[in-house]
C-alpha positions as CSV (number, residue, x, y, z in Angstrom):
1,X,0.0,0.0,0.0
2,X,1.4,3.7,-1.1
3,X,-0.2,6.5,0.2
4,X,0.9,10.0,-1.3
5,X,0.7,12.9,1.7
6,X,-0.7,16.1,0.3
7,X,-1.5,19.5,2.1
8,X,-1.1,23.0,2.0
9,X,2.0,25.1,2.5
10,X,2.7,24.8,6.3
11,X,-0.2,22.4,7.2
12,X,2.5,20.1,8.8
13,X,2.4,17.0,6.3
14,X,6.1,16.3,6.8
15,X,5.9,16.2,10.6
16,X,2.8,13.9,9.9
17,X,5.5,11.8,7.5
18,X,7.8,11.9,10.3
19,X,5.2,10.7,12.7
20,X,3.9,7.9,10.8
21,X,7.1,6.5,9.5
22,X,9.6,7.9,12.5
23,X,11.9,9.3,10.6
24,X,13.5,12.6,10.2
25,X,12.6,14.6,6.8
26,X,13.3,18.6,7.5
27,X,9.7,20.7,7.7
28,X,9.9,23.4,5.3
29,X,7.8,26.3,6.0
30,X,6.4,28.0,2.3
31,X,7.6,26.3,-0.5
32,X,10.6,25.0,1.5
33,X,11.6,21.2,0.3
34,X,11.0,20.5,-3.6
35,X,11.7,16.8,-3.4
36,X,9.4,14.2,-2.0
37,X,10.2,12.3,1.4
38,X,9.4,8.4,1.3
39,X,9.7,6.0,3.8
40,X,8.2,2.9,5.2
41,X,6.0,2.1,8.3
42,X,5.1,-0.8,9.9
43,X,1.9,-1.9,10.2
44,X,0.9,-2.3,14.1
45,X,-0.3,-5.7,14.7
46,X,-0.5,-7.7,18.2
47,X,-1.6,-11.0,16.4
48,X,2.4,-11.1,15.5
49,X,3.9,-10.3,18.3
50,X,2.3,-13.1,20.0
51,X,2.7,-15.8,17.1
52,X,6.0,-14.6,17.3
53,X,6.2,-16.0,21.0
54,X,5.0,-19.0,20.0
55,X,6.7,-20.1,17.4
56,X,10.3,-18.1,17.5
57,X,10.9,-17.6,14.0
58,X,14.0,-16.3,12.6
59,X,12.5,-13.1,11.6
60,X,8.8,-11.4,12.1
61,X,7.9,-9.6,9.1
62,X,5.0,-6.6,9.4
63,X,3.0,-5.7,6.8
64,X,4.3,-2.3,5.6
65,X,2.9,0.7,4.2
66,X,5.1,3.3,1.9
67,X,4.2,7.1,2.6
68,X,5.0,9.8,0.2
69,X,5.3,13.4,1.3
70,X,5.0,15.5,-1.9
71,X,7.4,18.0,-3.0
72,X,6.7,21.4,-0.8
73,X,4.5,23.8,-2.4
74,X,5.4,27.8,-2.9
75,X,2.1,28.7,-2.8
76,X,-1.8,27.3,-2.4
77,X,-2.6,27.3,-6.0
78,X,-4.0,24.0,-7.3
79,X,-1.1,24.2,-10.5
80,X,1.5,24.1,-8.1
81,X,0.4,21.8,-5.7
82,X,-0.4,19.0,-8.5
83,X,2.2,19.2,-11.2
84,X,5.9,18.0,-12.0
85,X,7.0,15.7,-9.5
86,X,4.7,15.6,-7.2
87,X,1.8,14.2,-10.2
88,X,4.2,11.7,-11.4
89,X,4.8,10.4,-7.3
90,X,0.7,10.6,-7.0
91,X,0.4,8.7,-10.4
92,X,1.7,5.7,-8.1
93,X,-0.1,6.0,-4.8
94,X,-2.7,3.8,-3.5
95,X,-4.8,6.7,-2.0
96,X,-4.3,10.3,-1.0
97,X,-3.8,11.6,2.5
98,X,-4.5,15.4,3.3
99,X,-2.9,16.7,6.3
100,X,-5.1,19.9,6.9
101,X,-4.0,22.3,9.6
102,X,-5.7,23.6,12.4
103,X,-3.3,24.4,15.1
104,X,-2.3,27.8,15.4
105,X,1.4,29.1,15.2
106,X,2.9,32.7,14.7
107,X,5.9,31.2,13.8
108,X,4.4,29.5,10.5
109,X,1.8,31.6,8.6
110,X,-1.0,30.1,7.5
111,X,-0.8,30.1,3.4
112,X,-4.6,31.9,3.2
113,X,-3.8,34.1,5.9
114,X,-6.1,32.5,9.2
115,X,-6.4,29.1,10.3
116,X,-10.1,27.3,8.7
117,X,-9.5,23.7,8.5
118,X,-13.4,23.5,6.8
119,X,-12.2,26.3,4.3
120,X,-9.0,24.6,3.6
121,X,-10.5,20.9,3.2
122,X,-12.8,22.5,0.8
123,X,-9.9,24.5,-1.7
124,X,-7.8,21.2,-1.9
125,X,-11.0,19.1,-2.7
126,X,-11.5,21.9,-5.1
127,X,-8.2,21.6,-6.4
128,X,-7.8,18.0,-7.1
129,X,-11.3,18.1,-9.3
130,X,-10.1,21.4,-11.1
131,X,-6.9,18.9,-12.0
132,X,-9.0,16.3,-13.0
133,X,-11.3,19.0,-15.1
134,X,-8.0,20.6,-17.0
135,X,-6.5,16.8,-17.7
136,X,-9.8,15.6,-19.0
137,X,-9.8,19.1,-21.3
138,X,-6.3,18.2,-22.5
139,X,-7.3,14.7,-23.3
140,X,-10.6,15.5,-25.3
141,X,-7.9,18.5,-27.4
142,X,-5.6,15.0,-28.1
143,X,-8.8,12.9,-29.4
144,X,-10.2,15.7,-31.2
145,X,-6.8,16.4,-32.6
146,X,-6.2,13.3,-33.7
147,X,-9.4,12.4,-35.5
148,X,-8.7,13.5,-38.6
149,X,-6.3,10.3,-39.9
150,X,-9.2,7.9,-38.4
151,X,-11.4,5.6,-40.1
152,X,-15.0,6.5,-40.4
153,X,-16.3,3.8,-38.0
154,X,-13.0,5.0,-35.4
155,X,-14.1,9.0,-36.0
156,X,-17.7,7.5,-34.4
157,X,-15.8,6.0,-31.5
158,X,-13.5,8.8,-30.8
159,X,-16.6,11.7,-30.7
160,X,-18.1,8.9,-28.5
161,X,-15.1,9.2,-26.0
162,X,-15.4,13.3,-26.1
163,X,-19.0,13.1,-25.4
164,X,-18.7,10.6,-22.2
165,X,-16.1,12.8,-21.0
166,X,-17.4,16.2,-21.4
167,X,-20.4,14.2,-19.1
168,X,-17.2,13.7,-16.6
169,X,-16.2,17.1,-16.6
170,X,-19.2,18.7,-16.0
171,X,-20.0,16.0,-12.8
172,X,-16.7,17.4,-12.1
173,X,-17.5,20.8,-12.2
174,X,-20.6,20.5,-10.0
175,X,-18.4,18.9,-7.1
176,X,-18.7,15.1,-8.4
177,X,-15.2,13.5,-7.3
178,X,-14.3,10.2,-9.5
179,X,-14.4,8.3,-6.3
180,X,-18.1,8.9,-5.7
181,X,-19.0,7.1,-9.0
182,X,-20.0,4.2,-10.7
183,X,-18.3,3.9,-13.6
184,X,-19.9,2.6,-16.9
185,X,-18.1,-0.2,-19.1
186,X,-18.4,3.0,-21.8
187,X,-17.0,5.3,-19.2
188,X,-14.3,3.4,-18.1
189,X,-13.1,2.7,-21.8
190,X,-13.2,6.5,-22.5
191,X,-10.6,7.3,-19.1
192,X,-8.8,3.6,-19.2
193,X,-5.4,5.9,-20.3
194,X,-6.1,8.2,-18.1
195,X,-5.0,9.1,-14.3
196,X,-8.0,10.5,-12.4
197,X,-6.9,12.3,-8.9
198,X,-10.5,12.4,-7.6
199,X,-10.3,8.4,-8.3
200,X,-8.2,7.8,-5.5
201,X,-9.2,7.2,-2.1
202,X,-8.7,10.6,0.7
203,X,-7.8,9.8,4.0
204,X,-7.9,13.3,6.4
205,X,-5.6,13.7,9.0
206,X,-6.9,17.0,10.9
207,X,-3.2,18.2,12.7
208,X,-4.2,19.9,15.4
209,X,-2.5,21.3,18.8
210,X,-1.8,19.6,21.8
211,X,-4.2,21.9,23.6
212,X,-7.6,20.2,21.4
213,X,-6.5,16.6,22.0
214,X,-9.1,17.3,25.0
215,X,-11.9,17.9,21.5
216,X,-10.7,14.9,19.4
217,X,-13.7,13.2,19.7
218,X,-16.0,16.1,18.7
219,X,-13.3,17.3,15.8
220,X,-14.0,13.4,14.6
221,X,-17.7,13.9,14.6
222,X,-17.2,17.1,12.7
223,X,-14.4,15.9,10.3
224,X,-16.5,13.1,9.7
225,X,-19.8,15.2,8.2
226,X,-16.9,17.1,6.0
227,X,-15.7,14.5,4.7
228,X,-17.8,11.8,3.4
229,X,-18.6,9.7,0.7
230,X,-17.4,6.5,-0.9
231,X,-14.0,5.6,-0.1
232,X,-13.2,9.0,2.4
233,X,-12.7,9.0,5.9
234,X,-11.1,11.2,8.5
235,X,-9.2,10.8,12.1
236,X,-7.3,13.8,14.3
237,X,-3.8,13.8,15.7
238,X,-1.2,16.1,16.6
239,X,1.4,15.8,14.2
240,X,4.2,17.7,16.2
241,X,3.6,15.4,19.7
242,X,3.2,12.6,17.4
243,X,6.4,13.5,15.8
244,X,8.2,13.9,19.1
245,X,6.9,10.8,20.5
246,X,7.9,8.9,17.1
247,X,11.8,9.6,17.8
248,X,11.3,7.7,21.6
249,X,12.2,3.8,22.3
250,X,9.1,1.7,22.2
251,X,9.3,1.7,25.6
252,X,9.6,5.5,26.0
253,X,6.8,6.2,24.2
254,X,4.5,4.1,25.7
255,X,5.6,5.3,28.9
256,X,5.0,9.1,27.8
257,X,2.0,8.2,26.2
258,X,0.4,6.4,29.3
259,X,1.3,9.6,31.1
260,X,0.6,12.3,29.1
261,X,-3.4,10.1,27.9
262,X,-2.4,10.6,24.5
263,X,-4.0,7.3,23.7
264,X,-2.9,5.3,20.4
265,X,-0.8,6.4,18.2
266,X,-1.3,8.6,14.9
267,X,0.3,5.4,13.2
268,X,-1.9,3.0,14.9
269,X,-5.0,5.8,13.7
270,X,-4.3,6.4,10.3
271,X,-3.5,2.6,9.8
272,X,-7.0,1.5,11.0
273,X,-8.7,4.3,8.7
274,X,-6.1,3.5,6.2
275,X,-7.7,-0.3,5.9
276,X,-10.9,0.8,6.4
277,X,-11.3,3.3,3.7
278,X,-9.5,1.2,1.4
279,X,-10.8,-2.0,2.1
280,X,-8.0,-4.0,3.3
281,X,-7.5,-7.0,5.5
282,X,-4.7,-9.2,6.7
283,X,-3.7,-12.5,6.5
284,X,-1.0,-14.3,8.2
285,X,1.4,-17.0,7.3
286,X,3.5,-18.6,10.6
287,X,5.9,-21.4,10.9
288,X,10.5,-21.6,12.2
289,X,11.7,-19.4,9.5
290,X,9.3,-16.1,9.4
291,X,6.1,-15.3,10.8
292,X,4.5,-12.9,8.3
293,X,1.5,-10.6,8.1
294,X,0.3,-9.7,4.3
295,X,-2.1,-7.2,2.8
296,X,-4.9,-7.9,0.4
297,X,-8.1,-6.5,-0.2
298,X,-11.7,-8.1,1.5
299,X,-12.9,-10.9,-0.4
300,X,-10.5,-12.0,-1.8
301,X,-10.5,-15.4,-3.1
302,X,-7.3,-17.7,-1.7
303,X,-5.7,-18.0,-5.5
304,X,-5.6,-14.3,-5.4
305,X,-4.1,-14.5,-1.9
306,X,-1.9,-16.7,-2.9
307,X,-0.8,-14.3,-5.0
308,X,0.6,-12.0,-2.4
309,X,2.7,-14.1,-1.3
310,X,4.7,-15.6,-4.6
311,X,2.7,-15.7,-8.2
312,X,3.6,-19.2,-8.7
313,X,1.9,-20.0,-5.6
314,X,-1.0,-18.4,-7.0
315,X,-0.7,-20.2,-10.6
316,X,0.3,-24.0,-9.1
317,X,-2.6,-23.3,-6.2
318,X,-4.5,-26.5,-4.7
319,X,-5.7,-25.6,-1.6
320,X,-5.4,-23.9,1.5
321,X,-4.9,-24.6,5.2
322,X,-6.7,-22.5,6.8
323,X,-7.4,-21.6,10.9
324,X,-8.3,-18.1,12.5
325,X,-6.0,-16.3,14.4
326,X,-8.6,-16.5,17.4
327,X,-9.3,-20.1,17.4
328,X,-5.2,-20.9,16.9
329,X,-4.7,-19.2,19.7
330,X,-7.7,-20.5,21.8
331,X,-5.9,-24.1,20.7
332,X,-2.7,-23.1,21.4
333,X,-0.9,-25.4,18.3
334,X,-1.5,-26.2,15.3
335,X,-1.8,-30.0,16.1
336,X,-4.6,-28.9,18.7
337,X,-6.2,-26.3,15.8
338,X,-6.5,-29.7,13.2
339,X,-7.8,-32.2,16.5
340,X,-10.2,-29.5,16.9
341,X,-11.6,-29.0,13.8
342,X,-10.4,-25.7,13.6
343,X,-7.9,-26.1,11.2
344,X,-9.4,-26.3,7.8
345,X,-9.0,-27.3,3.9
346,X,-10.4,-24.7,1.4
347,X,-10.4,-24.8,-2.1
348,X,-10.3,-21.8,-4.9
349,X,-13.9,-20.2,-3.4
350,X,-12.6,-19.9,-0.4
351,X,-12.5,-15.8,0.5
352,X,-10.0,-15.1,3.1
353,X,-10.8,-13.6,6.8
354,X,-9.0,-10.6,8.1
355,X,-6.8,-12.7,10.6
356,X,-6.5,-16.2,9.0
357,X,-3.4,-18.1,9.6
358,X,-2.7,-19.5,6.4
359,X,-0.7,-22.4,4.5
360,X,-0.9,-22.6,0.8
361,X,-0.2,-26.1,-1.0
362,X,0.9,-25.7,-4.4
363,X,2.1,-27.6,-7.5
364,X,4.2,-25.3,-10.5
């Protein structure tokens, strides 16, 4: 999973990036860092720590998810926050996380002047559509270009493809994002070479101050009437503490969290609305060598998780051994899981449960 991090100048996306992947990226104020920040973090999960116990492998293995912080802005306009680099790094991301500001900070100047959270969450909408509007504009200039050394029967098809997306642009242009959609077999032919921003999924991290941690629960009530819709959601943290706390041991952050009631982490938070927006799941695969934790999306069939783990596991796939994590654990082996019954042989209809401990048998 790849999730490009997007915000206004000075909204505090790269101490977000920092918080959710504990590193150490330099925050720019306006328009400071024109490359983009990647790194990796680890998905939280206590299932592995304790089949780790258990069976002692030689190495646990997380799932993982990649963040991207986009090149720094100069300013708040639309053409500079989604163009050169940072559209080709967004042209590979999974989904799109704004980090919108609303903690308040002579120090950094707000891009628009005051702090408005609502305001702001509504411009960068705003912007990713008008992107989609100009690239669909661009696109229907190429077919209409290029319809004069067509067939007949292709001219037909191509004023076809202009018409379906001047429908897309004007859904556009009354607020429509691509996400909320259904997509035609017609319309999906017309856009199937072409990248859609308001396609991919938005995840809204509301940064906020260490003195409205107290409000989280009624920002989240609020964030979650602004941003809704299919494949949206929204959580709050406080990117700077979060940031801080990041740098600390394990145990020193627990510790300082436990004091200071900061609850879970903003890792642990934008991981759980990460999956749930996007509709993932995990599945885990156990035994001397590696105990493993792997992403797929719900229902999927086990060929398809298979595929996760090797393709030729996928292609050679005959069954799969199946138990949940909770009834593993309530047998306490594997050899109690099968005398119980719990342990299980599926075939290729088999859709795999968030938590299922799973060996696939294969033949390539």
């Amino acid at each position: 999973m790849r999730i490009g991090i997007i915000g206004l100048p000075g909204s505090g996306k790269t101490t977000v990036f920092n918080a959710l992947t504990r590193g150490t990226a330099q925050s720019g104020s306006f328009g400071g860092n024109r490359s983009a920040n990647i790194g990796v973090a680890h998905v939280p999960d206590e299932r592995l720590d304790r089949l780790t116990e258990i069976f002692k492998p030689k190495r646990t293995v997380p799932a993982e998810v990649t963040y991207v912080d986009l090149p720094g802005a100069h300013s708040a306009d639309s053409a500079d926050l989604f163009s050169g680099e940072a559209l080709g790094h967004l042209q590979r991301v999974d989904a799109l996380l704004h980090v919108v500001r609303a903690f308040d900070d002579p120090s950094v100047p707000h891009a628009l002047g005051d702090i408005d959270h609502r305001r702001d969450i509504e411009k960068v909408n705003f912007d990713v559509l008008f992107a989609d509007i100009s690239l669909l504009e661009r696109r229907i200039e190429r077919i209409r270009d290029g319809m004069k050394g067509l067939k007949s029967q292709e001219r037909v098809q191509a004023g076809k493809n202009i018409e379906v997306l001047q429908a897309l642009q004007a859904e556009m242009e009354d607020g429509t994002a691509a996400r909320e959609k259904g997509f035609s077999e017609e319309e999906l032919a017309a856009i199937s070479d072409t990248f859609l921003l308001s396609r991919l999924p938005l995840l809204v991290a509301l940064n906020v101050g260490e003195d409205d941690l107290g409000r989280a629960e009624e920002l989240e009530t609020e964030l979650a009437g602004l941003v809704s819709g299919n494949n949206s959601g929204g959580a709050v943290l406080c990117g700077r503490l979060e940031e801080e706390l990041a740098q600390m041991s394990p145990e020193e952050e627990a510790e300082m969290r436990s004091g200071l009631e900061a609850g879970e982490s903003g890792l642990e938070r934008m991981i759980r609305l990460s999956y749930s927006v996007l509709g993932l799941i995990s599945f885990l695969t156990v035994g001397e060598d590696e105990v493993r934790a792997w992403t797929i999306a719900e229902d999927t069939a086990a060929p398809q998780a298979a595929g996760a783990v090797h393709s030729d596991i996928e292609r050679g796939f005959i069954r799969a051994e199946t138990v949940s994590y909770d009834d593993f654990m309530a047998a306490g082996s594997m050899a109690q899981a099968r005398s119980n019954g719990a342990l299980r042989q599926e075939g290729r209809d088999y859709v795999v449960q968030d938590g299922d401990i799973v060996n696939f048998l294969f033949s390539v």
